[in-house]
C-alpha positions, 0 to 999 in steps of 0.5 A, spaced: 614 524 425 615 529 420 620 533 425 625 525 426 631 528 422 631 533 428 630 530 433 636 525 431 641 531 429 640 534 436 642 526 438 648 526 434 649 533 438 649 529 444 656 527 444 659 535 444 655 537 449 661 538 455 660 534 461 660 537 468 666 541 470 672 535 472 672 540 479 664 539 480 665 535 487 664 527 486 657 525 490 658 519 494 654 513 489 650 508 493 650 501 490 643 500 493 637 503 495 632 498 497 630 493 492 634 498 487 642 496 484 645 503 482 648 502 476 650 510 475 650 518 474 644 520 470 644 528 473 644 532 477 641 539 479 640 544 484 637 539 490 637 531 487 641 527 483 638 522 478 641 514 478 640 509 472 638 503 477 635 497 476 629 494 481 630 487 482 625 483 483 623 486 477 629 487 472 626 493 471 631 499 468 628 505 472 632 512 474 632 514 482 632 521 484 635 522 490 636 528 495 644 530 493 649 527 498 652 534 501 645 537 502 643 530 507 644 534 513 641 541 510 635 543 513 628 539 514 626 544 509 630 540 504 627 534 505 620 537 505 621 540 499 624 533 496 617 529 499 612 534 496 615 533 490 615 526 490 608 527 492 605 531 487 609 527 481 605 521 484 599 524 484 600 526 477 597 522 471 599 524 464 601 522 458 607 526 458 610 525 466 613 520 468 609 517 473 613 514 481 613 507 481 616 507 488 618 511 494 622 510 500 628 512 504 636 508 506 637 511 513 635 518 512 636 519 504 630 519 501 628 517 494 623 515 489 624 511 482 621 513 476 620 509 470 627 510 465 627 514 459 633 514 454 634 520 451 637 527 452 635 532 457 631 538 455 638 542 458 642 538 453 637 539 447 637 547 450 644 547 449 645 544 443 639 549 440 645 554 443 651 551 440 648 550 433 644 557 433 638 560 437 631 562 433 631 567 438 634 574 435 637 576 442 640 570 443 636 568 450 635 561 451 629 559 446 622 557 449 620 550 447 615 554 441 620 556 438 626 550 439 619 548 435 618 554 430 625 552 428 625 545 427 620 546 422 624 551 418 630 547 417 625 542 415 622 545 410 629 548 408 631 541 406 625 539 403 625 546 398 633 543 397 631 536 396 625 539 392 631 543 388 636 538 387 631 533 384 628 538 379 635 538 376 
């Protein structure tokens, strides 16, 4: 709670983060896959693609991860590694992993369904720490302790500016 003005200034950042290049290759979408209607992009990263989708029998918003489209025809390696991933996340159980609801395959793309979280990605946050100032003196990519660290200074800067303002 006491780090919420925070959070909601890293979300009005949001909107500046730049978004993919206009010349990133464009993924081929699927409208289904199996009982999930695709309804959009969420990322991307080196191996998988994000959907936002919705899993009907359920109407349940959920986030499909894929193996991206031009690495389909890669090696068996790649889709090993994407079934590893997906077998370690499912055999995860915490507070903070979002756990698989289903898995499964359309022809031979691979995917599993995630429950949907709204939000920034952690890259986002990173990059807007980046925008807007690094607590780290080198200008490095701040570890999640300090992206903390400072939160709490900026808080307790406003506090002591309020506190000032109040006395007057």
């Amino acid at each position: 709670p006491h780090l919420a003005g925070e959070f909601e200034d890293l979300a009005a950042m949001r909107d500046r983060i730049k978004p993919p290049p206009a010349d990133a290759p464009k993924e081929h979408r699927p409208e289904r896959l199996g009982d999930f209607r695709i309804i959009g992009e969420i990322g991307r990263g080196g191996m998988g693609m994000i959907y936002e989708a919705v899993q009907e029998p359920f109407q349940r918003r959920v986030a499909v991860k894929t193996v991206r489209g031009d690495l389909q025809r890669v090696s068996s390696t790649t889709r090993a590694r994407f079934l590893r991933e997906q077998t370690v996340l499912a055999k995860l159980h915490h507070t903070h992993i979002v756990p698989i609801h289903a898995a499964g395959h359309a022809g031979s793309l691979h995917y599993f369904a995630m429950q949907y979280i709204e939000g920034a990605a952690l890259s986002q946050v990173v990059t807007s720490v980046r925008l807007f100032g690094s607590s780290s003196p080198t200008g490095e990519t701040p570890s999640m302790g300090e992206l903390a660290e400072s939160a709490e200074r900026k808080r307790e800067q406003r506090m002591a500016t309020t506190t000032q303002t109040d006395d007057r």
